[in-house]
DOLUMKE-124050 format. One line per 4 residues: number of its first residue (from 1); their letters; for each residue y, x, z of N, C-alpha, C. Coordinates in steps of 0.02 Angstrom, whole numbers, m for minus. Atoms other than C-alpha are relative to their C-alpha. Example, Ala and Ser with C-alpha at 12.3 -4.5 7.8 and 13.67 -1.06 7.14 Angstrom:
// residues 2
1 = AS = m59:45:0:m225:615:390:60:45:0; m59:m42:m3:m53:684:357:55:m39:37
This chain:
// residues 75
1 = XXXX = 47:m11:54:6063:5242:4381:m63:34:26; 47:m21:m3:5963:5359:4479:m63:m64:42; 47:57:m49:5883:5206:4603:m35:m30:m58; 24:30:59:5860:5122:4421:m68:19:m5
5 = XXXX = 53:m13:39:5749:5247:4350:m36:3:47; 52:29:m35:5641:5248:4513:m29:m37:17; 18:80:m5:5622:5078:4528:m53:m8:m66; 49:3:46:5555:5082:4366:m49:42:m12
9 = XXXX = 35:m60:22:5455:5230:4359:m63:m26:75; 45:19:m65:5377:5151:4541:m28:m78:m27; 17:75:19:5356:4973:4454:m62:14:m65; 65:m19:46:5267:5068:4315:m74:27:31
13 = XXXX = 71:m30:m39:5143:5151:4420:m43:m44:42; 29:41:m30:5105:5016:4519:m40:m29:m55; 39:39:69:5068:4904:4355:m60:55:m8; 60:m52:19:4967:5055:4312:m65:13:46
17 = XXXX = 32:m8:m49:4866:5071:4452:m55:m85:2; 36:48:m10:4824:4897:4471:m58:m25:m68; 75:m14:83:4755:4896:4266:m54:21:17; 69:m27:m15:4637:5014:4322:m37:m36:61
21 = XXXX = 31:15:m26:4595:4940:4459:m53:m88:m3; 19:79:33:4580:4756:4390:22:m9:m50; m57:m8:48:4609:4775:4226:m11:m83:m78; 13:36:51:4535:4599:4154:49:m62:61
25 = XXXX = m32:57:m36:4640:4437:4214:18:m65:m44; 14:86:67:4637:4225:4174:92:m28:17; m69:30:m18:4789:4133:4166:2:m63:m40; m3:58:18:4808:3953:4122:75:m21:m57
29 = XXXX = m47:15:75:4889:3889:3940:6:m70:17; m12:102:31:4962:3684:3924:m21:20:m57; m10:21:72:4933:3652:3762:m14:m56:m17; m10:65:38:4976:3497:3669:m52:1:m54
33 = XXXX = 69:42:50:4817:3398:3584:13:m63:m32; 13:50:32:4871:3230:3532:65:m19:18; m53:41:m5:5043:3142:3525:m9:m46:m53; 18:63:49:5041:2961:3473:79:m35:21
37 = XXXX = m61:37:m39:5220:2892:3507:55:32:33; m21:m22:m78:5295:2940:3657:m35:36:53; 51:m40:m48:5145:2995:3731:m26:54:m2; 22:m68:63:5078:3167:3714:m54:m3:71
41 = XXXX = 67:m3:m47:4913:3224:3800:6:79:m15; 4:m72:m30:4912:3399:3859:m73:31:42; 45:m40:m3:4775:3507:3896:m10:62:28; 17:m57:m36:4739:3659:4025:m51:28:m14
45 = XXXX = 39:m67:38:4674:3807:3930:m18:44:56; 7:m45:m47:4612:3947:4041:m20:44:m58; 1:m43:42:4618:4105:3944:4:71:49; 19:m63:m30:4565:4283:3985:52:59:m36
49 = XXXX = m20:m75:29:4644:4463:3925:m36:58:39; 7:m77:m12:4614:4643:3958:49:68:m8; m51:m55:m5:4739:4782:4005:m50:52:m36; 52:m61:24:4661:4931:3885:31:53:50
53 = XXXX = 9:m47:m55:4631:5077:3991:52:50:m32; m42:m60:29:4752:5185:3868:54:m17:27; m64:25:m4:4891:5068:3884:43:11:83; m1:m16:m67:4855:5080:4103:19:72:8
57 = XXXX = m24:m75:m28:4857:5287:4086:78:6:m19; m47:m6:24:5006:5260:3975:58:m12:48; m21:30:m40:5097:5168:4096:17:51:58; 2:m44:m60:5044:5287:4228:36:58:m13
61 = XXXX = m46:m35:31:5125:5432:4143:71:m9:0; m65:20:13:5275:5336:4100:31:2:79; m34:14:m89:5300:5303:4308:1:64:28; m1:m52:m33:5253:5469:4349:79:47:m28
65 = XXXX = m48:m33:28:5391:5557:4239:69:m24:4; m87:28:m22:5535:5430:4296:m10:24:58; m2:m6:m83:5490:5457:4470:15:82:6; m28:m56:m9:5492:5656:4434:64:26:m15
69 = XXXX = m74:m29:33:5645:5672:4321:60:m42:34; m50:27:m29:5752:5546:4420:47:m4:52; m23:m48:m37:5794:5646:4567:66:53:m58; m34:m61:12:5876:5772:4415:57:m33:m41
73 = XXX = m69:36:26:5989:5633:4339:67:m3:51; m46:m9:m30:6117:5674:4473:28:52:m35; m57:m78:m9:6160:5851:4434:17:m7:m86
């Protein structure tokens, strides 16, 4: 359990880290436009987001406090 919560508390911080550091990113959608039959015609969207900068400190927090308290889940 304790490797758990560091893993996660190190997976959070990373995520967190990288928000701030790049915190806008594109990523490509299919989406279905026209089916006539059998046939369908599909479509490559490219779509943007934004990590909010609260959600990145939030994050960062959350990793810092597994990574401190997870050492004390032994005793």
């Amino acid at each position: 359990m304790k490797r758990f919560v560091m893993a996660l508390g190190l997976i959070f911080s990373i995520f967190a880290l990288v928000a701030f550091v790049h915190p806008n990113f594109e990523y490509h959608k299919s989406e279905e436009v026209a089916k006539i039959g059998p046939v369908t015609a599909t479509m490559n969207k490219r779509e943007r987001t934004t990590v909010p900068p609260l959600v990145a400190a939030a994050f960062l927090v959350a990793g810092a406090l597994l990574l401190v308290l997870a050492p004390k889940l032994s005793q």
